[in-house]
N, C-alpha and C positions, 0 to 999 in steps of 0.2 A: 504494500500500500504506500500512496504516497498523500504526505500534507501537506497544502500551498494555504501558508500564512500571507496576512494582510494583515499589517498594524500602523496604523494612524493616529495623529494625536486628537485629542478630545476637542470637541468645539469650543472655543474660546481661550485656547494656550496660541500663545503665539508662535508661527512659523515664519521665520526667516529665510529660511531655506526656499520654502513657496513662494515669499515675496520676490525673491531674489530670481528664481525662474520666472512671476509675471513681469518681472521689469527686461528682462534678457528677451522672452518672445515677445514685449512690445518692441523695443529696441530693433527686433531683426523684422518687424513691420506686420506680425499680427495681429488686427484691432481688434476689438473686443473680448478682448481677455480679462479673466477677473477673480477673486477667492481664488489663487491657486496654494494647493495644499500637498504637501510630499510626504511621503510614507515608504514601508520597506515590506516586501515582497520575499518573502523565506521558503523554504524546499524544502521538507526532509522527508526520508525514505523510510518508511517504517518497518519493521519485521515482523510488528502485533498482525496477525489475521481475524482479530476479533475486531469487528466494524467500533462496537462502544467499548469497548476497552483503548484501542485508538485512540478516540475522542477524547476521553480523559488524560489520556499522557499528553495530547498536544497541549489539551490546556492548561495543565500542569507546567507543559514546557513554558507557554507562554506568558501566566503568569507569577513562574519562578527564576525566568533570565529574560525570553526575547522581549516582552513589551514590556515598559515602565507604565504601571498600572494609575500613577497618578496623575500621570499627562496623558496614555496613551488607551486606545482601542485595541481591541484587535478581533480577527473572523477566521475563520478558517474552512476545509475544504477535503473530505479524505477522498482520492482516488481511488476506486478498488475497495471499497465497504459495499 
């Protein structure tokens, strides 16, 4: 199995990072651009064959390392459940 994370920061934490790409694709002459918001995109390969036993480890994984729970979101996705 495999899980594809998504973790975003919560509405209303500021992203720099985001700002920073809409000012870059207005700059290169995209108009209408606007709230842009950046986030991280995780892979992992599981060995669990249990669909919900899965579940629980990712989110375990996620929030015990990959997301910061106080700024961030996160979703996820098992391949193969």
């Amino acid at each position: 199995m495999k899980a594809q994370i998504t973790i975003t920061l919560k509405n209303g934490v500021l992203d720099p990072q985001g700002k920073a790409i809409e000012h870059a694709l207005d700059a290169l002459g995209f108009d209408g651009i606007g709230g842009v918001r950046q986030g991280k995109f995780i892979e992992v390969d599981l060995a669990e064959a249990d669909p919900e036993r899965a579940r629980k480890q990712v989110a375990a994984m996620c929030e015990q390392l990959l997301a910061n729970m106080v700024i961030e979101n996160y979703s996820f996705e098992i391949e193969g459940a």
